[in-house]
N, C-alpha and C positions, 0 to 999 in steps of 0.2 A: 198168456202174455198180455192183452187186450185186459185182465183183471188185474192184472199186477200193477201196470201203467201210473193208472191211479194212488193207488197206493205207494208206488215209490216218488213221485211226483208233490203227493202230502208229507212224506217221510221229511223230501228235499226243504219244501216248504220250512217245515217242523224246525230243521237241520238250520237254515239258514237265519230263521227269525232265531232260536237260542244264543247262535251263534253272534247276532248282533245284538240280544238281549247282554250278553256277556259282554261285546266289545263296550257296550256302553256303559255297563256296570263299571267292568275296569277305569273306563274311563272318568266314571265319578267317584271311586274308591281312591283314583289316584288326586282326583280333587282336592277329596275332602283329605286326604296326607299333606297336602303341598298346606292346604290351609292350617292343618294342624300343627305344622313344621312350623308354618308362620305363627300363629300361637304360641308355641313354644319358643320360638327366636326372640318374638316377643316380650313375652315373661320373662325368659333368662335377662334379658339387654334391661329391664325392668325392674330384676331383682341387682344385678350388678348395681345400677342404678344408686338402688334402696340400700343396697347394704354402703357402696361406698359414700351416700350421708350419713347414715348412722355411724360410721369408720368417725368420719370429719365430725358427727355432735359429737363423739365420745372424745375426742383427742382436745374440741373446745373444750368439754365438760371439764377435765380434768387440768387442763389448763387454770379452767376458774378455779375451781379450789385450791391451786396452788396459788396464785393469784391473791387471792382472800386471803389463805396465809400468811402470803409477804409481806401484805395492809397491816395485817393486823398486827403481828411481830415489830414491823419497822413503825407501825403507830404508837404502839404501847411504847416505845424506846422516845420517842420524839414529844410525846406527849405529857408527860412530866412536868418537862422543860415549859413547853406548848402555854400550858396549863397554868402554872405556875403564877401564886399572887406576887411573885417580887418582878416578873414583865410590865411594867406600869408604863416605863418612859416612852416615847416615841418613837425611839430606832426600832426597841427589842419589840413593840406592836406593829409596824412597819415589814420585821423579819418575819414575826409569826405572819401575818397575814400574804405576807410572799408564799411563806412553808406552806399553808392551807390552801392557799389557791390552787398551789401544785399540788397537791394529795388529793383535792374535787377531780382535775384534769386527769391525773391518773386513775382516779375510780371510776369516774365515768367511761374512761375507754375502756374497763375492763370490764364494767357492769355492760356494754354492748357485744363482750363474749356472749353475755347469756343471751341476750335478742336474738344472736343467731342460733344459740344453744336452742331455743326455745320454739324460734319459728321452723328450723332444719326439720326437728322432731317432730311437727306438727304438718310439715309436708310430708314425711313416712308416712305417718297415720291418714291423711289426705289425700293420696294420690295413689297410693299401694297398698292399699287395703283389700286388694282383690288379688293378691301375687301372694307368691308362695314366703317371699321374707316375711310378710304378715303373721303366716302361721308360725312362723319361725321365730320370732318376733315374742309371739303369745306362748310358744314355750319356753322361754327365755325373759316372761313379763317378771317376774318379781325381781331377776338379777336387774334387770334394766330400770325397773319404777325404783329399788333400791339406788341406783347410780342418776334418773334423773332429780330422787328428791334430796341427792346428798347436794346435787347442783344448782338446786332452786335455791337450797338455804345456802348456798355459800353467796347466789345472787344477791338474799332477801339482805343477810348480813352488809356485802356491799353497798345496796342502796341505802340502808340503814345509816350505815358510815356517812355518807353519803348526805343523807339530812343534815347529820351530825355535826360534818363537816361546816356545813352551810349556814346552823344556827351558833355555830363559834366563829367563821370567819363575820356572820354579822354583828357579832359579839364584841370581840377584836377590833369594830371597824368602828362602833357606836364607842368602847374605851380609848380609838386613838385621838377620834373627834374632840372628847372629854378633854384628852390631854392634852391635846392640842392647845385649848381655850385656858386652860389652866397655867402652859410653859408659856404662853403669850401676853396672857396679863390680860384679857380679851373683857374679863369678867368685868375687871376694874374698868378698863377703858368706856364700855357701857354705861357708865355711871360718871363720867367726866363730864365735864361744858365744854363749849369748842375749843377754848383758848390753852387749855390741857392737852387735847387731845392735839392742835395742831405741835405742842412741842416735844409730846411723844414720838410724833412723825419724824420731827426736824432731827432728835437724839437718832431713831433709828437709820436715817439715810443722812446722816453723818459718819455713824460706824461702817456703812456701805460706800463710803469713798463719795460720798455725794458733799459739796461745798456751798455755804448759800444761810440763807435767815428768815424767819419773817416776816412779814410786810406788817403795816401799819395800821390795825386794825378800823381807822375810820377810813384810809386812803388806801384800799386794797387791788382796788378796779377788777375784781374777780379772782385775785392770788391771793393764797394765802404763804404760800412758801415759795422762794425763788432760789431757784440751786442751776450748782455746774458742776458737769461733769464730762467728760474724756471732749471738752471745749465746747460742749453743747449745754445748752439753757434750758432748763426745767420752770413750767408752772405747776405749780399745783393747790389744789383745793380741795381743805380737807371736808369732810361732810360726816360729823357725827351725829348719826340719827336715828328716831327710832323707828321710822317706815321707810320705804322706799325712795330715794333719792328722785325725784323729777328733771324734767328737762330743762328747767330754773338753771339747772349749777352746770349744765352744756354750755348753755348760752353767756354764763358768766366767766368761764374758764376760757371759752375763744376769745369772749372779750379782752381777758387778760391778757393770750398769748400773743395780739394783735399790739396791745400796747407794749408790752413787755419785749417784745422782738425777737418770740420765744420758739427752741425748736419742738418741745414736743410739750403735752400740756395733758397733766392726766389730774384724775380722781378718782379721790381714796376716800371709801366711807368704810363703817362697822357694820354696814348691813345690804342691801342689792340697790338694783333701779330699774325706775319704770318702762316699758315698753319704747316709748315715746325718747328714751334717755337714750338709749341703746342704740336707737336709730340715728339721733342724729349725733351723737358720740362717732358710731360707725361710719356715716357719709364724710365726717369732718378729722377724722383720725385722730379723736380723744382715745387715750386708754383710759379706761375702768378698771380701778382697782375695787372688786365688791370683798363682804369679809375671808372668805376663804383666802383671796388674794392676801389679805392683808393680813390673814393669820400666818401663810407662808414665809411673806418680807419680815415679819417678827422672829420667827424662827429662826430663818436665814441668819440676820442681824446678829442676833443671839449668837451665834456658833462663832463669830468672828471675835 
């Protein structure tokens, strides 16, 4: 009995350390499950992820090509017309370059499918390269590089248009200018002495309901046209020149409207003015008319 003692005593020992060697085993077998549970929770909520961008690039992708389509069909039909050397006049440049501006605004928000197209894709490959869509993904590469590179070219085509667009609307914009200067007589007037160019004035804000004459070339006192209209008194001073009008014909134009007893007192040249003009035109509430302006009042004129 005294012999046995011992040895069941080591038995127990034996018995109880296995026993905890086990509780503890279990206990990191079940660890490492819970962990790998988490792994896989993981990964799944990662590949859902993954797949529903590639769902959303593939449904942009194909958006774009059709997209591109529509450009292109409904461009070929408008561009003819678009195109066309009998558009020369003013309106039909005026329409087209409406048409074009709209076709830039609609290509550009369509060529920002692909930004997303582009960068969506490019976070799959970026951030899930170590999940199971990846591998999925790589055997599925050639169907998918086939459908990103049908969607790059329908991009490239886009921006393409896109230039296109851009170097016809500036195109369109440099022919309306031309024509502008051309339905206005602009070329000619350039090439007048003052005393012309004031009674070109005086013809076209006549046809404009404007009433008045003018003035007397050595007794001017800074007008040269004195008009009425809806009971208000016009000065004005015309300034045909070939640099920049100065602050000279400010100072002579208040002068006027001071004598004149005038309400509102502007100037009209064929060409711009100087900083100095501007300013104090603007403290004194001269209008400037520079030549844009006054290629519009021709036009205008014109149409009456």
């Amino acid at each position: 009995m005294i012999l046995v003692l011992p040895w069941l005593i080591g038995a127990g020992a034996t018995a109880t350390f296995v026993w905890g060697f086990n509780k503890i085993k279990n206990a990191w077998d079940e660890e490492d499950k819970k962990k790998e549970e988490e792994k896989r929770k993981k990964r799944e909520a990662r590949n859902t992820e993954a797949k529903a961008i590639w769902d959303a690039v593939e449904r942009y992708g194909e958006m774009l090509v059709f997209e591109k389509e529509r450009i292109s069909q409904e461009w070929n039909q408008v561009s003819k017309n678009i195109l066309s050397e009998d558009r020369k006049n003013t309106k039909n440049l005026e329409e087209d370059i409406e048409h074009i501006e709209k076709y830039i605004e609609q290509s550009k928000t369509i060529y920002s499918v692909w930004e997303t197209v582009d960068s969506q894709s490019r976070l799959i490959e970026d951030h899930y390269y170590d999940t199971r869509i990846c591998k999925e993904m790589k055997e599925e590469n050639n169907e998918k590089r086939n459908k990103m590179k049908k969607w790059e070219e329908s991009s490239n085509y886009i921006n393409s248009h896109i230039i296109f667009l851009y170097d016809t609307l500036d195109l369109k914009k440099e022919c309306k200018e031309q024509q502008k200067l051309i339905e206005s007589g602009m070329d000619s007037i350039d090439k007048m002495d003052g005393v012309d160019f004031e009674k070109v004035l005086l013809t076209h804000f006549t046809r404009m309901g404007y009433r008045g004459s003018l003035t007397q070339q050595t007794q001017d006192f800074g007008a040269d046209l004195i008009l009425m209209k809806d009971r208000k008194k016009y000065v004005i001073q015309a300034k045909r020149s070939a640099s920049a009008v100065s602050v000279k014909a400010i100072q002579e134009i208040l002068g006027a409207k001071g004598y004149y007893d005038a309400d509102i007192a502007i100037v009209v040249t064929n060409n711009s003015y100087t900083e100095n003009a501007k300013e104090l035109a603007y403290r004194n509430k001269v209008e400037l008319w520079d030549r844009d302006k006054l290629i519009e009042f021709i036009l205008e004129s014109r149409k009456i």
